[in-house]
C-alpha positions in Angstrom: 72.1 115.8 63.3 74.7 116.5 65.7 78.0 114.1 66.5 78.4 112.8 70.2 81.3 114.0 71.7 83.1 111.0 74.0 86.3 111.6 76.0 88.1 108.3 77.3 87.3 107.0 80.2 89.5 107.5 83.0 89.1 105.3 86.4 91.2 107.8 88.7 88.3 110.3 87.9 85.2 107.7 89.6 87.8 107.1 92.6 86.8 109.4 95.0 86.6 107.8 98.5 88.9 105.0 100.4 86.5 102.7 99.9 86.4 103.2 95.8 90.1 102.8 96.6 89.9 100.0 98.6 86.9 98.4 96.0 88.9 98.8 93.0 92.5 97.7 94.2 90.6 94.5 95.7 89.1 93.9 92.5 92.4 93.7 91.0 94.0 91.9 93.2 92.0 89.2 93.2 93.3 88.5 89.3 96.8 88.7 90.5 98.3 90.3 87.7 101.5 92.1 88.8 101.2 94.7 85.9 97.6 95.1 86.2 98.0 95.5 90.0 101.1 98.3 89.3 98.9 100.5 86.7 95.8 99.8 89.4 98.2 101.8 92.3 99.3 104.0 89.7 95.5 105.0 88.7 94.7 105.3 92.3 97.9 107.8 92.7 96.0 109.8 89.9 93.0 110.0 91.3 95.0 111.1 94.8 97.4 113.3 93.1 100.5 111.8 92.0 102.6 114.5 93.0 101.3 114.4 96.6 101.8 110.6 96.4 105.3 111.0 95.4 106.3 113.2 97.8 104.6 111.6 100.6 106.4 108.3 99.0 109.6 109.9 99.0 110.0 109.2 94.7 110.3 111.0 92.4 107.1 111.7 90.2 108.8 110.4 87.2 109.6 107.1 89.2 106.4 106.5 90.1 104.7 107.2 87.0 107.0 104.9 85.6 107.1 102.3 88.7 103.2 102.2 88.4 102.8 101.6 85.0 101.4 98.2 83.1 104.9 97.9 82.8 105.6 98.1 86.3 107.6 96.1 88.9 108.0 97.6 92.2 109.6 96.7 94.6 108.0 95.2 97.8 109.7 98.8 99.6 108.4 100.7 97.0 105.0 99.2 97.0 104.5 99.2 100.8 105.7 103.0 100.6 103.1 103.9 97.4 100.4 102.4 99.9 101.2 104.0 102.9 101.3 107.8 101.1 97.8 106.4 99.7 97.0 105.7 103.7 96.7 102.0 102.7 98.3 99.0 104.1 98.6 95.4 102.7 96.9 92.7 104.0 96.2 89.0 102.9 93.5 86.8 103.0 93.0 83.5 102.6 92.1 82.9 98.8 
C-alpha cells in the first residue's frame, strides 16, 4: 500500500480572481479580527505577488510580510496603500 502524500494547504494558491479576493477578505471582515484581517491582506499579497504589492505599496517586502502577518497592525496609511497596490478600496456597510 502506498502513503498519501499531502502538502499544506495554502489560501493565496485558490485566489485567483478579484472576486476570490473580494469573497475571502469579506469573509474575514465580517469577524473583525484585526490580526486575522492583516494575515487575510497578507495572503491575498501572496497570491498577487508580494513583491509587486510591495513595490506598487511603496514598502518594503520585509515590511509587509511583517505588517501583514497574524501579528500585524497596520496602519490605516499603510492599509489603504496594501489595498490600493491590490486595486482594492475600503468600504463599509452597515452591519
Amino acid at each position: 500500500m502506498t502513503k498519501a502524500k499531502f502538502s499544506p494547504f495554502d489560501v493565496a494558491d485558490h485566489i485567483k480572481t478579484p472576486q476570490d479576493v473580494a469573497h475571502y477578505l469579506d469573509a474575514v471582515l465580517a469577524d473583525g479580527d484585526a490580526g486575522e484581517i492583516a494575515e487575510a491582506l497578507g495572503v491575498v499579497a501572496r497570491a498577487q505577488g508580494m513583491a509587486a504589492i510591495a513595490e506598487e505599496s511603496g514598502l518594503s517586502r520585509e515590511t509587509l510580510y511583517r505588517t501583514l502577518s497574524d501579528a500585524g497592525n497596520p496602519r490605516l496609511e499603510t492599509l489603504i496603500g496594501v489595498l490600493r497596490a491590490m486595486g482594492l478600496r475600503l468600504s463599509v456597510a452597515a452591519a
